[in-house]
SEZA-877231 format. One record per residue (C-alpha): residue in one letter; x, y, z. Coordinates in steps of 0.2 Angstrom, whole numbers, padded with zeros to 4 digits, always signed. Example, Ala and Ser with C-alpha at 12.3 -4.5 7.8 and 13.67 -1.06 7.14 Angstrom:
SEZA-877231
A+0062-0022+0039;S+0068-0005+0036;
end
This chain:
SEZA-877231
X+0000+0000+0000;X+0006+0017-0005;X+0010+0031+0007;X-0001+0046+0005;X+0006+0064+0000;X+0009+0072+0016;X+0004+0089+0005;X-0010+0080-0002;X-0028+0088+0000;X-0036+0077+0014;X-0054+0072+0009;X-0053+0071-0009;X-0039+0056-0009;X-0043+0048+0009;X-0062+0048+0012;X-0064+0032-0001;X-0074+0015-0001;X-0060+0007-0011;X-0042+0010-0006;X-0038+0017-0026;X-0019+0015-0021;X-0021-0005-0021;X-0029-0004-0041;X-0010+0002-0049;X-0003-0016-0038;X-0019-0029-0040;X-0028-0038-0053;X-0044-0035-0057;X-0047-0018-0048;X-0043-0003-0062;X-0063+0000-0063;X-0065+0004-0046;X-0067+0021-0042;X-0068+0034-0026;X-0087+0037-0023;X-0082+0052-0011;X-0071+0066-0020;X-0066+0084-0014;X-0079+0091-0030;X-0092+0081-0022;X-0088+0086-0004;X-0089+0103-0010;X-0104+0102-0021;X-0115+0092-0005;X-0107+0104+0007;X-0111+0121-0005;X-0129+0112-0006;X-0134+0112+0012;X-0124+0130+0016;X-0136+0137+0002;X-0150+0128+0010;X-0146+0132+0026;X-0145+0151+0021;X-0164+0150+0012;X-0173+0142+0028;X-0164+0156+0039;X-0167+0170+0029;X-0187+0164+0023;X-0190+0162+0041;X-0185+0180+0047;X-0192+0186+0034;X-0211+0177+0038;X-0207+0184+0056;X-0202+0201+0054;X-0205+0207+0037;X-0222+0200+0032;X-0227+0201+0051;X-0237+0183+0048;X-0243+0174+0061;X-0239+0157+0071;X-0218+0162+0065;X-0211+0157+0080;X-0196+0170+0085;X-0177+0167+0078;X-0165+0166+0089;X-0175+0161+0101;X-0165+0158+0116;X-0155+0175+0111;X-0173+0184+0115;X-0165+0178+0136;X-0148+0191+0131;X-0158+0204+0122;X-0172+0205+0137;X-0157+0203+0148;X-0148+0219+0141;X-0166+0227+0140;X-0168+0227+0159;X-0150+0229+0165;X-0150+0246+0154;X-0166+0251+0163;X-0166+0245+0181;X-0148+0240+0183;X-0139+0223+0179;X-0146+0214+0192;X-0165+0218+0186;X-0158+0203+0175;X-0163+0191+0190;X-0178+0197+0192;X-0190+0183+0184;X-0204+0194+0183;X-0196+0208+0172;X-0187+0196+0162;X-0202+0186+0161;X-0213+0201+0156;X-0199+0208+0142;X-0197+0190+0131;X-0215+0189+0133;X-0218+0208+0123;X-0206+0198+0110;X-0217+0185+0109;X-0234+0196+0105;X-0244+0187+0092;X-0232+0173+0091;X-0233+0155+0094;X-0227+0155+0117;X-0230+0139+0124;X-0217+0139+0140;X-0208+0157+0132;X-0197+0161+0149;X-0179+0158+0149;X-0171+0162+0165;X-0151+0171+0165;X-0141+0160+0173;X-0126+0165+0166;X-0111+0172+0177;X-0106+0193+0177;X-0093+0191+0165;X-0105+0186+0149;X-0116+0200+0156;X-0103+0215+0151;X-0105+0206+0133;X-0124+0205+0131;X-0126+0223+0139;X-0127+0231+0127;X-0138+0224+0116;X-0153+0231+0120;X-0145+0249+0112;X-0152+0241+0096;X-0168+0233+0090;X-0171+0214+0094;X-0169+0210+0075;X-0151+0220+0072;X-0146+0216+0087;X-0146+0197+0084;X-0143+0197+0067;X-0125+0206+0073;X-0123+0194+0088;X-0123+0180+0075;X-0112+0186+0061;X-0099+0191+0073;X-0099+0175+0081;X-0103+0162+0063;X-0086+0175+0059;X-0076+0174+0075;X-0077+0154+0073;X-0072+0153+0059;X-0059+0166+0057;X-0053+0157+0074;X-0052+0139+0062;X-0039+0148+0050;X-0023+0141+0059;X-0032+0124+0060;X-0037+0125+0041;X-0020+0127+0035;X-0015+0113+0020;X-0033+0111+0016;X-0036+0098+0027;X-0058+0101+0024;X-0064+0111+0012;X-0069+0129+0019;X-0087+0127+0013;X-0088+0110+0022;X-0082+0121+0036;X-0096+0135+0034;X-0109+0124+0032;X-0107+0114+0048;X-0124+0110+0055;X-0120+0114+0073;X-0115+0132+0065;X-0133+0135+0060;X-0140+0126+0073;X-0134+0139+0086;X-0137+0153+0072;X-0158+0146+0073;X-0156+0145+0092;X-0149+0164+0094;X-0133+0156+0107;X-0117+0160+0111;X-0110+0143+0107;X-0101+0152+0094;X-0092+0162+0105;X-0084+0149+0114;X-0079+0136+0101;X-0072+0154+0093;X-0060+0157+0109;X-0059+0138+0111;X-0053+0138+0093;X-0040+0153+0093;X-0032+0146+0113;X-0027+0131+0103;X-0021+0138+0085;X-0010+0152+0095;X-0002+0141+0107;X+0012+0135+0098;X+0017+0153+0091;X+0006+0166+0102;X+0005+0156+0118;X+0001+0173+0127;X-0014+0176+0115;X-0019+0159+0117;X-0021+0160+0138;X-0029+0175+0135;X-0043+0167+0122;X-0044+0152+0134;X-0045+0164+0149;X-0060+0172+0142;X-0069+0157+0140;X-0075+0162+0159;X-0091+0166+0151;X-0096+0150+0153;X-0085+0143+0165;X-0089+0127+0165;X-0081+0128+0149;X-0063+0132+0152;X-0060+0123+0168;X-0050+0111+0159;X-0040+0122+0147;X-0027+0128+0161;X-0023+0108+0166;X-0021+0104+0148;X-0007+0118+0145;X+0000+0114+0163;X+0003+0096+0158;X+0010+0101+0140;X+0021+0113+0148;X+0014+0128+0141;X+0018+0137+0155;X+0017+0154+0148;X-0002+0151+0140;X-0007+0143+0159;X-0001+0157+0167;X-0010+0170+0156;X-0026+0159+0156;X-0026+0159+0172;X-0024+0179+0175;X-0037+0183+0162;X-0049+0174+0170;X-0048+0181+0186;X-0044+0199+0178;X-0062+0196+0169;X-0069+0191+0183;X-0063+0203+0194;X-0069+0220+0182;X-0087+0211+0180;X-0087+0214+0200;X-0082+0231+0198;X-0091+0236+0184;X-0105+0227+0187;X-0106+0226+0206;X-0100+0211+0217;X-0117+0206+0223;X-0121+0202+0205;X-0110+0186+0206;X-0122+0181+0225;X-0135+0181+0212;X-0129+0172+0197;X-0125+0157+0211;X-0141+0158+0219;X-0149+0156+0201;X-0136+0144+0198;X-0140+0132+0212;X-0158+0133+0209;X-0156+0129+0191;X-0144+0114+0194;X-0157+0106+0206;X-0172+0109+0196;X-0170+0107+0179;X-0150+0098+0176;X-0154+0086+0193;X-0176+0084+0190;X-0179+0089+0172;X-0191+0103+0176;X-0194+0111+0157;X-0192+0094+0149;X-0171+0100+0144;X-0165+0080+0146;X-0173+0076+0130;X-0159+0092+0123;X-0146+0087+0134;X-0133+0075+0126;X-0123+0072+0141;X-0121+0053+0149;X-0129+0063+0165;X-0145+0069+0155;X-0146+0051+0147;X-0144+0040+0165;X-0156+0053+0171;X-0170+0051+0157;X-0170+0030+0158;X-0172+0033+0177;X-0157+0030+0184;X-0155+0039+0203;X-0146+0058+0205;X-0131+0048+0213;X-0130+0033+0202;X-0132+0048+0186;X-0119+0058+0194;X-0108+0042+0199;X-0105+0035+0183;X-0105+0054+0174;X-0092+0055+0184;X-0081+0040+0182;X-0082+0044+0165;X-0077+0062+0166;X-0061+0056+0179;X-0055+0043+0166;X-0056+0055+0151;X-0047+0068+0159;X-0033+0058+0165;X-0030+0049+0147;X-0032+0066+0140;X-0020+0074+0151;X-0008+0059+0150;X-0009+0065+0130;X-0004+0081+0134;X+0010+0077+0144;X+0016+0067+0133;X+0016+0083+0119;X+0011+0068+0106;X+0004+0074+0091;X-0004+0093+0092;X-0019+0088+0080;X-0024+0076+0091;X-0020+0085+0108;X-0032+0097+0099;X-0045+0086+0098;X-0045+0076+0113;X-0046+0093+0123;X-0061+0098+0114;X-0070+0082+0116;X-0064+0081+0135;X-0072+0096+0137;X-0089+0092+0129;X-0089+0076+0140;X-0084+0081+0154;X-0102+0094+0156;X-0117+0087+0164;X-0125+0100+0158;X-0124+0101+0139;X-0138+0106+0126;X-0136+0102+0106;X-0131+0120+0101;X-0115+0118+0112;X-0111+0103+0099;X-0105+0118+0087;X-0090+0113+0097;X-0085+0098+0086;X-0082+0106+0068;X-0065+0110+0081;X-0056+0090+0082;X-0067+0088+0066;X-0055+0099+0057;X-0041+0093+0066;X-0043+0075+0064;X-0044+0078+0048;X-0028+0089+0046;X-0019+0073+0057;X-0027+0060+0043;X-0022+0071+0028;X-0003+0074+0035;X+0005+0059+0039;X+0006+0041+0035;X-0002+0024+0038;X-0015+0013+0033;X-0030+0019+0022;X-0041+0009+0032;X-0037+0017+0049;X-0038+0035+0039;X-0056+0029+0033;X-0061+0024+0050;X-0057+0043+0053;X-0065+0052+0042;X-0079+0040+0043;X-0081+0047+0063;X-0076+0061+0057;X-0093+0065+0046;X-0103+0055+0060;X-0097+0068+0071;X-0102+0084+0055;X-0119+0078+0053;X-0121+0075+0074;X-0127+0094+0078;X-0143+0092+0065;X-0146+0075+0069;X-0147+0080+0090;X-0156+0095+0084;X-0170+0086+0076;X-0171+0072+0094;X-0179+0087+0102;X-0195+0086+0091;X-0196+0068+0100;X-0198+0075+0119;X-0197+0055+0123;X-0183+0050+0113;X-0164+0051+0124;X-0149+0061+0115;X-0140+0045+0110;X-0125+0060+0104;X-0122+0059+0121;X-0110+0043+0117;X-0101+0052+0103;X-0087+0062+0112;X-0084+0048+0122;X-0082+0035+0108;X-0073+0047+0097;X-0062+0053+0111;X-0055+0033+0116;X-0051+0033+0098;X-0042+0047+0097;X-0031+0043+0114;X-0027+0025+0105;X-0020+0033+0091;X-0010+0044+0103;X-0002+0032+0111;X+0002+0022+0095;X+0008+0040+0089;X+0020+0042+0102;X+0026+0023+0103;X+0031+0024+0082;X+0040+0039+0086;X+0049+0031+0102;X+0052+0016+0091;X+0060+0028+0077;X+0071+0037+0089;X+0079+0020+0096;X+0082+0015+0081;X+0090+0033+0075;X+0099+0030+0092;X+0106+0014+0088;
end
């Protein structure tokens, strides 16, 4: 079997049902043919990005401009920021936590739309609030329609150092389901697959910036807990220490800006939403939620047994993730298993956070196009690898089925043991090479 050019463009000479390599060496196999080309990647990916694009602009245009009725509201959840901004401009930020201002602002959104349960509570921490404040300055429509282009173009201007030699086509990138999936639900997981995105493309040559992008991640915490052990255990010492000192710098001028009490309040509201909705599944979110907690919860298992075997798995993916890093194997796949450690890790978790894997999707990807070794292992990549694409949708479209369980739940998890195996074989060919260089 021939080696593959590690300049190669990835997908359109790996992603194949027949190795074409093996026709030049055996009989009987010159007809056979790749069914899965770049050009078709492109033209499928182009396809969905233009239709994507159509159901997002035909639907604010039913909404806003031809005012017709039973058009639900785009960017629903981002109603929760606007209001949010809305009430903290009038009344100070910490109207924001007042249920009955909040509640009565989405619901003047809502006028002659379809409601059904229309609250959304703020639960997020002081430091997102300086970035939603001032939203309200601008109508609802402007206002969200800004929020998502700066964060569809933060994440993917973010990608650039990952997209280097082509290893997915850009279109592929820009039409990533989980993209437009967060763009339909108005959030901010944009934003943080963005910082997430530029922390590790920066580290290697800006590892300053890269704590800092990391640091900010302290808009939702729970999201960049992991990101200052990583860089401990790969010795980026100077991208922990800054990650570090943003954080608590960020932290520190929400307090001031915003008033310390503010952050007694988003704990309070924090507590109350962890026991009631994350622990008892008040609002019916374990059906969105694919996390191994949500899914233990939904068949009925216990609060401690959920949170025990959520936990156990959390624990052993940290540790084989932070062996990885230690190890400084390969930076594609330290990448990736960080990413994924960090989804899997959350017992709370909704579908829109899955914009999260176009991340190890474009870096598997780059791994699999750059180096060499068996077409079948690289098919078994990319085959996860579009699993993993077509994910965001396919958790998206669960939520219709209130009774079904998010069976995405099992995808960081599987993906993420696969990527550690190839570590580890990763770093014991290279230890085999430098014997043998030795000797």
């Amino acid at each position: 079997m021939t080696d593959v050019d590690a300049s190669a463009p990835a997908i359109s000479d790996a992603v194949d049902v027949v190795d074409t390599s093996d026709a030049i060496h055996k009989p009987g196999t010159a007809g056979r043919t790749r069914w899965l080309t770049r050009e078709r990647i492109v033209l499928y990916s182009a396809a969905l990005l233009l239709s994507q694009t159509a159901l997002i602009g035909i639907w604010a245009v039913a909404c806003w401009g031809l005012h017709a009725r039973g058009v639900p509201l785009p960017g629903s959840d981002f109603r929760v920021f606007w209001c949010t901004s809305r009430v903290s401009l009038g009344d100070g930020a910490a109207a924001a936590f007042d249920q009955q201002r909040l509640s009565a602002c989405e619901a003047a959104l809502h006028a002659g739309m379809p409601t059904g349960n229309t609250f959304g509570p703020w639960i997020y921490p002081p430091t997102f609030h300086l970035f939603v404040y001032p939203l309200a300055l601008l109508p609802y429509a402007i206002s969200y329609a800004l929020f998502m282009s700066i964060g569809v173009a933060g994440c993917l201007i973010a990608c650039i150092p990952a997209m280097k030699r082509n290893p997915l086509p850009w279109v592929s990138a820009a039409a990533f389901p989980g993209i437009w999936v967060a763009m339909a639900c108005g959030q901010n997981s944009l934003l943080t697959p963005g910082l997430a995105a530029a922390a590790l493309g920066l580290l290697e040559s800006f590892p300053i910036w890269a704590g800092v992008c990391a640091g900010l991640l302290v808009i939702k915490p729970q999201l960049a807990i992991l990101f200052p052990l990583f860089f401990l255990c790969g010795r980026h010492h100077r991208a922990c220490a800054a990650t570090v000192l943003t954080a608590v710098l960020f932290c520190a001028a929400s307090g001031l800006l915003a008033g310390w009490s503010l952050w007694t309040r988003f704990f309070q509201t924090a507590a109350w939403f962890r026991d009631a909705v994350l622990e008892h599944g008040d609002g019916g979110l374990w059906h969105a939620m694919p996390t191994l907690f949500a899914f233990s919860r939904q068949l009925g298992a216990g609060i401690g047994v959920a949170y025990a075997l959520h936990a156990g798995v959390a624990i052993t993916a940290v540790a084989g993730t932070a062996v990885v890093w230690a190890r400084r194997s390969n930076p594609d796949l330290r990448a990736a298993a960080a990413v994924l450690c960090t989804l899997l890790v959350q017992p709370y978790l909704v579908y829109y956070d899955l914009a999260w894997l176009l991340l190890p999707i474009i870096h598997v990807c780059r791994h699999a196009s750059t180096r060499h070794g068996p077409e079948r292992q690289k098919r078994i990549e990319y085959v996860v690898a579009t699993l993993a694409w077509l994910t965001p949708l396919v958790s998206f479209m669960q939520v219709f089925r209130a009774s079904s369980a998010q069976w995405a739940a099992f995808l960081p998890l599987a993906w993420l043991g696969l990527i550690l195996v190839q570590a580890f074989r990763y770093d014991a060919r290279h230890s085999a090479r430098a014997q043998d260089a030795a000797a």
